[in-house]
C-alpha positions in Angstrom: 46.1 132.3 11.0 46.2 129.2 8.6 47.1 126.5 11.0 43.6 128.3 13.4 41.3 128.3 10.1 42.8 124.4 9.3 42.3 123.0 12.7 40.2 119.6 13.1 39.2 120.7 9.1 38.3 117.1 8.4 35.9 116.8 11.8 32.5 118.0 10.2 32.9 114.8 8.1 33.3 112.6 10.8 30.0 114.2 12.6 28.4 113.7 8.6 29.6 110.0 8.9 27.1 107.4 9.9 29.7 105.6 12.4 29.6 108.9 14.8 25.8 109.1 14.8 25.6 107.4 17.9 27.3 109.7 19.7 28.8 112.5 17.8 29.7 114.9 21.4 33.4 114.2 21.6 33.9 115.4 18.0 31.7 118.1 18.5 34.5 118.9 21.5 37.2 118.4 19.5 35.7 121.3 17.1 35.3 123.8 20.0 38.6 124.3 20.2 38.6 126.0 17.3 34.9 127.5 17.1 35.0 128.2 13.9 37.3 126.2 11.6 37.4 125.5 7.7 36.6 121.8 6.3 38.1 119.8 3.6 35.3 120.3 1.6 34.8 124.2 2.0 32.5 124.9 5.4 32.9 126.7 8.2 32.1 124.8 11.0 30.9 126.9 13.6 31.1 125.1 17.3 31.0 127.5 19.7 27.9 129.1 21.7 28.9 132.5 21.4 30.0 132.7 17.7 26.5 130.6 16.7 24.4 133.0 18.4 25.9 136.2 16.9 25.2 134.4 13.0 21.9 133.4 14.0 21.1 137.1 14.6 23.3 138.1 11.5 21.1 139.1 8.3 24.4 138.6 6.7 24.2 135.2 6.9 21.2 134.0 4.4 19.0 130.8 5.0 18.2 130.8 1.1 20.1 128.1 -0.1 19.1 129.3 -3.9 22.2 131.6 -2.9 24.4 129.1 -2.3 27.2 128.2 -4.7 28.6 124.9 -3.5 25.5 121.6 -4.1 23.7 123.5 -6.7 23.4 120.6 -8.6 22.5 118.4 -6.3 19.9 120.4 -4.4 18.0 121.6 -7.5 18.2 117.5 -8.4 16.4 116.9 -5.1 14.1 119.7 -5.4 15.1 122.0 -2.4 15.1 125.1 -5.0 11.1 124.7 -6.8 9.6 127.1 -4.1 11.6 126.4 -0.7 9.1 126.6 2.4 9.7 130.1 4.3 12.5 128.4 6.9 14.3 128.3 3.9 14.2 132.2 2.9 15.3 135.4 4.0 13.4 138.5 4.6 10.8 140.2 3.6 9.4 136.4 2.0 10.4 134.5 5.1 8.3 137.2 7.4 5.4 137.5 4.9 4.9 133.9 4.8 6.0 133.2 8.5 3.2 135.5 10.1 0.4 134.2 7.5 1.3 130.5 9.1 1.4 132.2 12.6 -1.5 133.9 11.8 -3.3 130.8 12.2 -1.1 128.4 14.2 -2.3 130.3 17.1 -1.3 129.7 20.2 -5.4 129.0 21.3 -5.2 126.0 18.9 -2.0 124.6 19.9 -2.8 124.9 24.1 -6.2 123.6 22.7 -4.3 120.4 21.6 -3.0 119.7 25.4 -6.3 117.0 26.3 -5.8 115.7 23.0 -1.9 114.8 23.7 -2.7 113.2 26.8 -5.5 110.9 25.8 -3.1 109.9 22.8 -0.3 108.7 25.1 -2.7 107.2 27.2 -4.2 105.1 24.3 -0.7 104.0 22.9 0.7 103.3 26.3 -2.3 101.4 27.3 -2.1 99.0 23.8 0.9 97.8 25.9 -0.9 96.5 28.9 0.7 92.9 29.3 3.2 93.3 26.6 6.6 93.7 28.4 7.9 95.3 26.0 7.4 98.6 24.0 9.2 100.2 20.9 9.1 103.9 21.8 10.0 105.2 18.4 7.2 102.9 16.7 4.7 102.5 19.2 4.6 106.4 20.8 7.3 109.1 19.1 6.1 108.4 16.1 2.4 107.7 16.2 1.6 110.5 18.9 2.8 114.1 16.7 1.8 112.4 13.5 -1.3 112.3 14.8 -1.8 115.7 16.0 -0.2 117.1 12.9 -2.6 115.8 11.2 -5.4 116.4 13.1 -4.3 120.2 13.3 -3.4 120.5 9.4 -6.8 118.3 8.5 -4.9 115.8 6.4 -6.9 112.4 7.1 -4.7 110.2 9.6 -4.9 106.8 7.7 -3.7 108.7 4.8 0.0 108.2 6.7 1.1 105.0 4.9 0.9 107.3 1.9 3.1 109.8 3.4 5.8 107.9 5.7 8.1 107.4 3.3 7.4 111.0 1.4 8.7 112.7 4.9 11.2 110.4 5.9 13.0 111.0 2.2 12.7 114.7 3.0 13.9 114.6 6.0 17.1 112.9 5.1 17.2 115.4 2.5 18.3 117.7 5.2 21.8 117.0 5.4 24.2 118.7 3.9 24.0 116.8 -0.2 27.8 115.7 -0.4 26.6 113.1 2.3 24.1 112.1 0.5 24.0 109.0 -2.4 22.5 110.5 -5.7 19.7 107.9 -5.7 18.7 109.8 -2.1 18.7 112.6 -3.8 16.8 111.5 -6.5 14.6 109.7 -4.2 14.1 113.2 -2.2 13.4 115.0 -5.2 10.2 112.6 -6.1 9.1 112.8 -2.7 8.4 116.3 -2.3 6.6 116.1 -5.9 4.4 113.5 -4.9 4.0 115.0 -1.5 3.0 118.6 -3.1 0.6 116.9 -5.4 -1.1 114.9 -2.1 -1.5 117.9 -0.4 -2.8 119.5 -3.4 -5.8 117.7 -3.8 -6.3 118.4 -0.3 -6.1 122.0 -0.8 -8.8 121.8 -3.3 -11.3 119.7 -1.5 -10.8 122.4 1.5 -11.6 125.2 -1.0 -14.4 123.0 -2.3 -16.0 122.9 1.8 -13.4 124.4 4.1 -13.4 122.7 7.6 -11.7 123.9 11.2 -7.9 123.3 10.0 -4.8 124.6 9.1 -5.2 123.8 5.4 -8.3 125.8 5.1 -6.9 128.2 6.9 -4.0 128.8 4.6 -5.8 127.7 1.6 -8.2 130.6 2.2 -5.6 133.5 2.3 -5.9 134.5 -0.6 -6.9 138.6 0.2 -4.8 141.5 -0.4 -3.0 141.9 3.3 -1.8 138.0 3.2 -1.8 136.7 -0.3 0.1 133.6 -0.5 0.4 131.7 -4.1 -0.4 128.3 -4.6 3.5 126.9 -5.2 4.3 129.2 -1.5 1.0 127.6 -0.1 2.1 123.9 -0.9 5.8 124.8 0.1 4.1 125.4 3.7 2.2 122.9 3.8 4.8 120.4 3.4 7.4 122.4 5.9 4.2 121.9 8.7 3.7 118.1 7.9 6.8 117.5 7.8 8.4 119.1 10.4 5.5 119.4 12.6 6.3 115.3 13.3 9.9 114.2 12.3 11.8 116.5 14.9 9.1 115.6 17.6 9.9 111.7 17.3 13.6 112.1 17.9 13.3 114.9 21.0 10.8 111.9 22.5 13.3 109.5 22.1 16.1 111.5 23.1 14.7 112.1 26.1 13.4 109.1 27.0 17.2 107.7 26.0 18.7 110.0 28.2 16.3 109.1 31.2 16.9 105.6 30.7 20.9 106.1 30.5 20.5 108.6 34.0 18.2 106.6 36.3 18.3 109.4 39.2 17.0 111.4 37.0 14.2 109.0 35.7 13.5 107.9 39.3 13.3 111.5 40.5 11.2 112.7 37.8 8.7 110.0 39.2 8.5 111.5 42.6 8.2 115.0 40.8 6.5 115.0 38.1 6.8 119.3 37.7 10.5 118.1 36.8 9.2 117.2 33.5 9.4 121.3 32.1 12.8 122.0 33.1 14.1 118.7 32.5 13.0 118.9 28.4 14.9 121.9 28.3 17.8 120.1 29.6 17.1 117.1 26.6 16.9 119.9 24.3 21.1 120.9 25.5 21.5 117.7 25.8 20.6 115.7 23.1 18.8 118.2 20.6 16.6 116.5 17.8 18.3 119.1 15.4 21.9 119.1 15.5 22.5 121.8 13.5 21.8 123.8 10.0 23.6 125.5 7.2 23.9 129.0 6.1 25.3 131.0 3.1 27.1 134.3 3.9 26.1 137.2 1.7 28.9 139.7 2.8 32.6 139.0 4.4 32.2 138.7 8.0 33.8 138.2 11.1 33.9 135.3 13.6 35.9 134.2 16.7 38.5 136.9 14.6 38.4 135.3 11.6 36.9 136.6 8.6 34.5 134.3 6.7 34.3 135.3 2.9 31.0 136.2 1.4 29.3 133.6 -0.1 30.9 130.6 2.3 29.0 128.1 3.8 28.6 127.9 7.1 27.2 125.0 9.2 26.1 126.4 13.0 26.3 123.4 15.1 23.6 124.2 17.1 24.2 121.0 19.0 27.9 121.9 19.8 27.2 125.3 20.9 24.5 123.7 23.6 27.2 122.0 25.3 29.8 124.7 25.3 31.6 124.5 28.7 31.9 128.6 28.2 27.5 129.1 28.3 27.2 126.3 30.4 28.6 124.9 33.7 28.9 121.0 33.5 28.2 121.5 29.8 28.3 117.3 29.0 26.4 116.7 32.6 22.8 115.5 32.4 21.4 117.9 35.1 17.5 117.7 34.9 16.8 121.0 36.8 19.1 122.9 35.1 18.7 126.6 35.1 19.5 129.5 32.8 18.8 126.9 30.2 19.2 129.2 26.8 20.1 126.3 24.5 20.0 126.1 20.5 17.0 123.4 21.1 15.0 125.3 18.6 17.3 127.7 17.0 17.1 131.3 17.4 16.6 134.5 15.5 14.3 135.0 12.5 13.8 131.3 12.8 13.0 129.9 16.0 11.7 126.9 15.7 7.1 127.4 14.8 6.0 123.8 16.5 8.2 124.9 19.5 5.2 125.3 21.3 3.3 122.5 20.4 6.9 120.1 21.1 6.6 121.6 24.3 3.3 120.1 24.8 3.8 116.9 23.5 7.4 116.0 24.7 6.3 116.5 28.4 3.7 114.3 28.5 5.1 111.5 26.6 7.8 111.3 29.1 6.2 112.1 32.3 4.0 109.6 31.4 6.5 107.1 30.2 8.5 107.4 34.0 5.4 107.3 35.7 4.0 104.3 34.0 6.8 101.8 32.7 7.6 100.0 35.6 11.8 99.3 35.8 12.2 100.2 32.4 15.1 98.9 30.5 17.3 99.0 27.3 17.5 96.1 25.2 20.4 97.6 22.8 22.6 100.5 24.2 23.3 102.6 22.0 20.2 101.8 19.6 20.1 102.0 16.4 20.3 105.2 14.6 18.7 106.7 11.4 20.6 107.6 8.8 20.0 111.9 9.1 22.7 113.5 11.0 21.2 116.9 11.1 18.1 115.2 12.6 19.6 112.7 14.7 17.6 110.4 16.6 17.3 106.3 16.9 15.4 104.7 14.3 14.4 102.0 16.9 14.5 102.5 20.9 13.3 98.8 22.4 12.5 98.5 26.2 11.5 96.1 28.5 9.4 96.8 31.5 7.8 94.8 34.5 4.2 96.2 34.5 2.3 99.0 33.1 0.9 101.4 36.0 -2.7 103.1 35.3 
């Protein structure tokens, strides 16, 4: 039993380690073959498909990381305690605060958006007429969902300067805080202060003279069947801003990386363009924007016949269990039509990812129209460069060269 909980214990580091972020799959392997195995530092690493989708539907395992007893110091430093957003909680807050977003994140507004999406890929692709040579992280992943976030929260889109740096800090704040340096943590806690004081003043002007948004929406729940306080409302915000662009940009770039590194595909995908809804799915295995997400256990529990003592944390590595040869044929295979595609893309449980319907949107278009109109598109730097977040992974640059631009 101790040499099967001690396997590959030091492996979750090397995924954590900024030298494995360019392709952290073969470790991820290595891990598999013992799906759930204790770390140097103290997690249980949990690898495989079937044990990750058992704890995702466990309501032993807590997403509150208030219950955690390992990083207290460092998270309450960095602010993840003062009012978490509701991905963060367990029930009944997390379902109280989940249906009031739901309530008006409706899927009307989001199919509502699909025009919208287009015309903005069209405008950014079209900026490139003549250029040769396009940045997709810059010049599309990134400006296309920060736009529509913004447009579908109401916070003004040249405000973004303002708020790059806020969201970016956050972000990184998302891995796991003994990978972090204490001035990131410091740096994370003063960006969600500043960030919650932005939206703030956005909250009241909406209050002031609400408008067709999500902030007015929220900001005006205030009535007895979906009261939401003003530290819970910020919270939200910030989750939606936040989240509603950062994992959007990497699944774009993913999956215009993964094109580019499997021409048939991106060649095929050009002479079919309905390819595009099954072949996100298959970015989503492939090459997820989140890689994976910690848990604290509030009972002893079992798993792949081990037992995992209350209060552990666990780190479901969502990314791992995607490419588990035992859920999925040709698990490390591109295979753009792939069916009986049930991958950790978006989670699962209690909290499946909210924007999944609005990536779903977005990330089509972007790279339909990316194969259809980059003519022989080509990598300048394989692999790119990579941001520093390993639990959302993506490439802080992605620079290609192409012949023409198609209308």
């Amino acid at each position: 039993m101790t040499q099967t909980l001690t396997a590959g214990r030091d492996l979750f580091a090397q995924v954590l380690d900024p030298s494995s972020r360019h392709d952290p799959y073969p470790l991820y392997a290595r891990l598999r073959e013992t799906p759930v195995s204790l770390q140097e530092e103290g997690t249980y690493a949990v690898s495989g498909y079937p044990e990750i989708a058992a704890l995702l539907h466990d309501p032993r395992v807590s997403s509150d990381e208030r219950k955690s007893s390992r990083g207290t110091a460092a998270m309450s430093a960095s602010g993840r305690f003062d009012n978490p957003p509701f991905i963060f909680r367990d029930p009944p807050d997390h379902d109280r605060l989940r249906r009031l977003v739901m309530r008006h994140f409706t899927p009307e507004r989001i199919a509502g958006m699909h025009d919208r999406v287009a015309a903005l890929v069209a405008g950014l692709l079209d900026a490139h007429r003549g250029h040769g040579q396009i940045d997709i992280v810059d010049n599309l992943a990134y400006p296309l969902p920060v736009t529509v976030i913004c447009e579908l929260l109401g916070v003004p889109r040249e405000d973004e300067p303002r708020f790059h740096h806020w969201a970016s800090a956050l972000a990184r704040n998302l891995d796991p805080p003994e990978s972090m340096t204490e001035q990131e943590i410091q740096h994370a806690g003063q960006a969600r202060a500043d960030l919650r004081e932005y939206l703030s003043g956005l909250v009241a002007e909406r209050r002031a003279q609400s408008r067709d948004d999500l902030i007015s929406g929220l900001a005006a729940s205030r009535d007895r069947t979906d009261q939401i306080s003003d530290q819970d409302l910020l919270s939200t915000l910030v989750l939606l801003l936040v989240a509603g662009h950062e994992t959007t940009v990497n699944l774009i770039t993913n999956g215009m990386l993964t094109l580019l590194r499997h021409p048939d595909a991106l060649e095929r995908l050009r002479r079919e363009p309905d390819l595009i809804t099954p072949l996100v799915e298959e970015v989503l295995r492939f090459d997820p924007p989140v890689q994976f997400r910690t848990r604290t256990t509030l009972a002893d529990l079992q798993a792949a016949g081990l037992t995992i003592p209350q209060g552990a944390t666990v780190a479901l590595l969502l990314a791992s269990g995607s490419r588990d040869p035992r859920r999925f044929p040709n698990a490390d295979q591109f295979i753009p039509d792939r069916t009986d595609n049930q991958h950790f893309g978006f989670g699962g449980g209690i909290h499946y990812c909210v924007g999944a319907p609005l990536a779903r949107i977005e990330a089509p278009i972007a790279l339909r129209e990316l194969a259809r109109r980059l003519a022989t598109p080509r990598l300048l730097e394989d692999p790119p460069p990579y941001r520093e977040n390993a639990a959302l992974r993506g490439p802080r640059h992605l620079q290609v060269t192409f012949d023409r631009l198609a209308d």
